[in-house]
Structure formats: C-alpha cells, structure tokens
C-alpha positions as a LaTeX table, in Angstrom:
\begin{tabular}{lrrr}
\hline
Residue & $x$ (\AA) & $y$ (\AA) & $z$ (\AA) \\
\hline
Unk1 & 1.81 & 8.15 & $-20.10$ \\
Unk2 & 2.79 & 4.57 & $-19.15$ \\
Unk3 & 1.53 & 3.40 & $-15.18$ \\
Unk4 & 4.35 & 1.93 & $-13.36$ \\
Unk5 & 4.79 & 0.47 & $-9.89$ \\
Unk6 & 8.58 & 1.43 & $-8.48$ \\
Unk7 & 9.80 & $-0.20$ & $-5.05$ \\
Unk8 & 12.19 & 1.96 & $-3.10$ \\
Unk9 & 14.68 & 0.93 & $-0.60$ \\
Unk10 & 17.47 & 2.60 & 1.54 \\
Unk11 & 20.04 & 1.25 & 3.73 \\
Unk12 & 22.53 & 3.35 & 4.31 \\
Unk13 & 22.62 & 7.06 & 5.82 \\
Unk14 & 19.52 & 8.57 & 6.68 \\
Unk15 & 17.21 & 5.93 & 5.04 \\
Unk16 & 14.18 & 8.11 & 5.44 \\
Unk17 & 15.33 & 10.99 & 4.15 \\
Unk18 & 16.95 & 9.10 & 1.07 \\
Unk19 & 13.39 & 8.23 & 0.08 \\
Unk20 & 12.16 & 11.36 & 0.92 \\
Unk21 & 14.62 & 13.23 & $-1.66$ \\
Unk22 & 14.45 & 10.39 & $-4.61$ \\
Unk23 & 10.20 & 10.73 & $-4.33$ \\
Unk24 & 11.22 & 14.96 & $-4.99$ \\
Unk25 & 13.99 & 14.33 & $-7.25$ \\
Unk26 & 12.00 & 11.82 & $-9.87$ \\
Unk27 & 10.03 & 14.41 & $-11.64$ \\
Unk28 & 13.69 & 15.83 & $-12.76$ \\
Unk29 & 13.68 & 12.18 & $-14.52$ \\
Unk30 & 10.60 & 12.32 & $-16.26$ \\
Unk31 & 9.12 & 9.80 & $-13.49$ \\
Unk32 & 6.00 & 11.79 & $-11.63$ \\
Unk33 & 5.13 & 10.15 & $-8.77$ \\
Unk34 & 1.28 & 9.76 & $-7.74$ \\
Unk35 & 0.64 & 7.33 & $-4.90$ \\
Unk36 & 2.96 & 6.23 & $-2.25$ \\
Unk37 & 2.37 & 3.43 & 0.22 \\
Unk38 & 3.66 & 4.08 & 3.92 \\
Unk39 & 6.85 & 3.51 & 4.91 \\
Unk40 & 8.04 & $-0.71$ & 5.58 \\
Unk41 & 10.90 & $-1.77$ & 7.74 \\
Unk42 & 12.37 & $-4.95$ & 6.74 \\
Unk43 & 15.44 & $-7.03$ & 6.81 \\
Unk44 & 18.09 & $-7.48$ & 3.55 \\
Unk45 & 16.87 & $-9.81$ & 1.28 \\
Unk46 & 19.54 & $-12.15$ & $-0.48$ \\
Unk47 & 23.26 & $-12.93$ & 0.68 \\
Unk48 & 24.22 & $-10.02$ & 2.11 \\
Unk49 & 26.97 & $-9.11$ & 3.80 \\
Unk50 & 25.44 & $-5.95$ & 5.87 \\
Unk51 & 22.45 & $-6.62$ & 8.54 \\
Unk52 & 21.51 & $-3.15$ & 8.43 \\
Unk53 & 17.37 & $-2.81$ & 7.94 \\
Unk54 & 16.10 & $-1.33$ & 5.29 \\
Unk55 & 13.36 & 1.06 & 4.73 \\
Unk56 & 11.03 & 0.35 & 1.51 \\
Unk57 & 8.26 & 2.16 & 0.08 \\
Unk58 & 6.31 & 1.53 & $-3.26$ \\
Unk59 & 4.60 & 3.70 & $-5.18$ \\
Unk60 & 2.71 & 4.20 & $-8.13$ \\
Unk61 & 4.25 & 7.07 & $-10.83$ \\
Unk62 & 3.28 & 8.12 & $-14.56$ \\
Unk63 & 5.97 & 8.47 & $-17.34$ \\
Unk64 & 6.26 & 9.00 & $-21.02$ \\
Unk65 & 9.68 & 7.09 & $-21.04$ \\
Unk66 & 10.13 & 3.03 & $-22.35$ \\
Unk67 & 10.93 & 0.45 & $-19.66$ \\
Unk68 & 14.61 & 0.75 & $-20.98$ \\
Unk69 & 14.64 & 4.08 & $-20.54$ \\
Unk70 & 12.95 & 4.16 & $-17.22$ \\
Unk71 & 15.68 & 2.04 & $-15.90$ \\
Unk72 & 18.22 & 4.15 & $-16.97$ \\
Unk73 & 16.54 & 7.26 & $-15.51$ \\
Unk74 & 16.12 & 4.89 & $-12.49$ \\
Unk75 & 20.37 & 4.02 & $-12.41$ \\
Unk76 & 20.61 & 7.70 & $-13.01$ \\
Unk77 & 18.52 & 8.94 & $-9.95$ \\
Unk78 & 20.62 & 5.98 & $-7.37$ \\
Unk79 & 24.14 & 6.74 & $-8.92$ \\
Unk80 & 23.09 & 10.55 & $-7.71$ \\
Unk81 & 22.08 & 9.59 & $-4.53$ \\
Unk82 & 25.38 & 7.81 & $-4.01$ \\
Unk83 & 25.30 & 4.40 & $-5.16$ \\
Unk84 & 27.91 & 2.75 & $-5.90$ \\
Unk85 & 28.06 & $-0.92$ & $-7.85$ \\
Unk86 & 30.24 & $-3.42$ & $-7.66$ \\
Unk87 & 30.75 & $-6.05$ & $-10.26$ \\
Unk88 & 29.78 & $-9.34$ & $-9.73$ \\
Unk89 & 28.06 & $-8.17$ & $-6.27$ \\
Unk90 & 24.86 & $-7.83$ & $-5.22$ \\
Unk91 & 22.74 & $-7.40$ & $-2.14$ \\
Unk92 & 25.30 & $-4.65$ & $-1.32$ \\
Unk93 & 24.09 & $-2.18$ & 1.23 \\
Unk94 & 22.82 & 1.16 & $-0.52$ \\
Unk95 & 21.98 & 4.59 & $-0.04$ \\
Unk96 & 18.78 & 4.19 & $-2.80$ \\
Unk97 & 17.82 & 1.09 & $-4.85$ \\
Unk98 & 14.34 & 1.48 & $-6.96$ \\
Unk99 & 13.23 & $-1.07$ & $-8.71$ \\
Unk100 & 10.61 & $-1.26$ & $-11.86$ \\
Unk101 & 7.86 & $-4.44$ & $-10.83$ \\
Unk102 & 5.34 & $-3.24$ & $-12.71$ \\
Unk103 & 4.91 & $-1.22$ & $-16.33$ \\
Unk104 & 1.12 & $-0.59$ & $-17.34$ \\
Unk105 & 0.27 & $-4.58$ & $-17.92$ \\
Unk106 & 3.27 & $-4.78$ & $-20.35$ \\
Unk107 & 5.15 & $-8.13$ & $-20.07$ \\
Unk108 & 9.01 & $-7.74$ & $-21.05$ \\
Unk109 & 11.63 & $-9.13$ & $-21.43$ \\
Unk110 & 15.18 & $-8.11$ & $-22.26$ \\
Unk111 & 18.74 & $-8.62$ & $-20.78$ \\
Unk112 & 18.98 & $-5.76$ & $-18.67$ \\
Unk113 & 15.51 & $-5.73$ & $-17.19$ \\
Unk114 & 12.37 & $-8.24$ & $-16.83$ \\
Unk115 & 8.80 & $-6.69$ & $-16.42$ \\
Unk116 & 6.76 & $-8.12$ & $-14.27$ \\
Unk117 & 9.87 & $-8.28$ & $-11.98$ \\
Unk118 & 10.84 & $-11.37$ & $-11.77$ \\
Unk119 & 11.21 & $-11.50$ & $-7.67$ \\
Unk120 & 8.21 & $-9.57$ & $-7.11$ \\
Unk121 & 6.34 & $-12.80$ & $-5.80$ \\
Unk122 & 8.99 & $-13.47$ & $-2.95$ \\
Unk123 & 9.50 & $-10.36$ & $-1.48$ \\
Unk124 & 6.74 & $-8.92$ & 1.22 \\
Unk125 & 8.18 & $-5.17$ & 0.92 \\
Unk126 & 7.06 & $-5.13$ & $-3.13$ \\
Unk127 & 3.43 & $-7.34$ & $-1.79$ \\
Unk128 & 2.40 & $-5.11$ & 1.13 \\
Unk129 & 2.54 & $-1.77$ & $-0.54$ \\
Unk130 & 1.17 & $-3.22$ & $-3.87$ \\
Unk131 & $-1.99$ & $-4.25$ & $-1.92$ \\
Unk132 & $-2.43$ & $-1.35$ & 0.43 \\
Unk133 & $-2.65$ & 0.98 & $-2.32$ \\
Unk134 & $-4.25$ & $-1.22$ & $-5.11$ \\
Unk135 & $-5.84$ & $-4.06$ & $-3.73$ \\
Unk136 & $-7.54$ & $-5.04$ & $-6.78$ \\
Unk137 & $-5.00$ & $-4.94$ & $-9.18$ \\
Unk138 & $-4.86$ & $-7.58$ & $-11.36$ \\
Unk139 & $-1.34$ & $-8.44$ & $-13.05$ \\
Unk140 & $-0.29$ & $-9.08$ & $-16.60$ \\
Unk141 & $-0.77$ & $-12.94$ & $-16.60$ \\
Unk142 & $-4.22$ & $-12.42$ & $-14.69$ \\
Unk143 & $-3.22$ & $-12.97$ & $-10.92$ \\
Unk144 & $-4.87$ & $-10.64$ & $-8.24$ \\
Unk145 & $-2.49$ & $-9.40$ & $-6.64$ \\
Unk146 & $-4.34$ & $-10.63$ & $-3.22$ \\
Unk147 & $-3.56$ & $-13.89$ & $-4.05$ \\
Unk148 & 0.44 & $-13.18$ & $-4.23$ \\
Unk149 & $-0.26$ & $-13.23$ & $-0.02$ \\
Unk150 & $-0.63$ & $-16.79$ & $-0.35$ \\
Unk151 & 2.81 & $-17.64$ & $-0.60$ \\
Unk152 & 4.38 & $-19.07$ & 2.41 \\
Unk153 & 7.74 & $-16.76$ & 1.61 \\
Unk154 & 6.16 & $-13.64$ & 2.30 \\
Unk155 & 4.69 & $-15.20$ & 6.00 \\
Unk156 & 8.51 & $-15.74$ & 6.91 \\
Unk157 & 9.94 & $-11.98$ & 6.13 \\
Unk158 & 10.61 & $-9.50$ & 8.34 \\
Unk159 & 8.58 & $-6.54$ & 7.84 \\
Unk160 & 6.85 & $-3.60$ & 9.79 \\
Unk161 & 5.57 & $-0.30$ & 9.41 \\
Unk162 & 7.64 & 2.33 & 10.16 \\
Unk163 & 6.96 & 4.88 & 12.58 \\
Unk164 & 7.74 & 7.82 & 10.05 \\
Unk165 & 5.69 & 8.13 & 6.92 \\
Unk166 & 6.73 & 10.12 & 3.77 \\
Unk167 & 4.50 & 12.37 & 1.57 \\
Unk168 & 4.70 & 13.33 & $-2.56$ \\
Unk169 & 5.13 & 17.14 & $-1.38$ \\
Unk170 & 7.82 & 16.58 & 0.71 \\
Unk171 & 6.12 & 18.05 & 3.95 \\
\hline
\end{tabular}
C-alpha cells in the first residue's frame, strides 16, 4: 500500500458536509483514509470568478492503486459529488476538488498529473495541514516540510481554522 497526502476542498453547497461524505465515500475507491488535519477556511486561489470561501482539509490515506489510477478514482469520487468541468476553465467554484501532493516519496511526472504537486509550495491550505499532522516529513527532493513556511506566499493567504471539525467515522 502506497502513502499519499490528498488536499480536499469545497465551495459550493454545504462545504462541510461535502468533505464529510468524500472522507466516507473514498474507501468505495480503493483510497482508505487514515489521518485528517482539521478543517481550514481560506479564500479561492487563482483567477476566479466566484469569491465564495472554501473549506480545505488534508489528509493522509493508504492505497494499492498507481498515481494514474488514483487520479482517476479521485475524478471519479468529484464527478459523483457533482462536479462539473469546463474546458479551458479553471478555478471554477466546486462542490469537491481533491488533489494528489504527495505519493509515498515517488517523484512523477506525466501529462495528466505531476507528483510532488507542482503548486504545493504556494498554497497555505496544502502547508498547514501537511505540518500539523506530519511535522517532520521530509519530501522527495529532501526539503522538511517546515521549511516550505518560509515562503513569503503562504504569509499573504487567507486562511483560518474552521469552527467545525470532521472525523474518519463520520460522527
């Protein structure tokens, strides 16, 4: 079983609750979730055309499938949750959007996904999860992940905890 770090994000509809069901629903995908961090409010990240806050979570989960098809399981998961794509658009607001950052210490490359993710660095709501539940990690080219916190970017986000937490069991 391969270690993988997943960031989770809702925007749309009861954001909570969206990342309440995907954390129940993953098993069904052959992703078993095993450490979540608490729950992050932050603003959109990118161009967007919707101000609406998300709510982000990361969380540490154990599966026998490759990176490629972890990301399908992953598109699988969101398109059942109700998200929709549109071509040539991003930053769209969402009901679910996971992300892979991290896979084991594998570093990979291909067109549909890069592994470390290749934003990781810039965004606080991947950062502050990553270090409150492994502080110590080291990643696959040998930075701690404390020392991602150095980088002015992450000082300018907006980003709080939220008052609500989730839990693996659902409870």
């Amino acid at each position: 079983m391969a270690r993988v770090y997943l960031s989770l994000g809702s925007n749309l509809g009861d954001r909570l609750r969206n990342l309440q069901v995907a954390i129940q629903r993953l098993p069904a995908y052959g992703i078993y979730p095993r450490q979540i961090s608490r729950v992050y409010e932050t603003a959109p990240v990118g161009e967007t055309p919707d101000p609406r806050p998300y709510l982000n979570l990361g969380m540490w989960a154990e599966t026998a499938l490759s990176p490629l098809e972890l990301l399908d399981a992953l598109k699988a998961l969101e398109r059942e949750m109700g998200r929709t794509e549109e071509t040539g658009r991003r930053w769209l607001p969402r009901t679910l959007d996971i992300d892979i950052i991290l896979y084991d210490n594998l570093t990979f490359q291909h067109e549909r996904l890069t592994i470390p993710h290749p934003q990781m660095r810039e965004r606080a709501f991947v950062i502050l999860p990553l270090l409150e539940m492994t502080p110590d990690w080291i990643l696959p080219d040998g930075t701690p992940v404390r020392a991602l916190l150095d980088n002015p970017t992450l000082r300018e986000q907006e980003i709080r905890p939220y008052e609500a937490s989730l839990s693996l069991s659902g409870d």
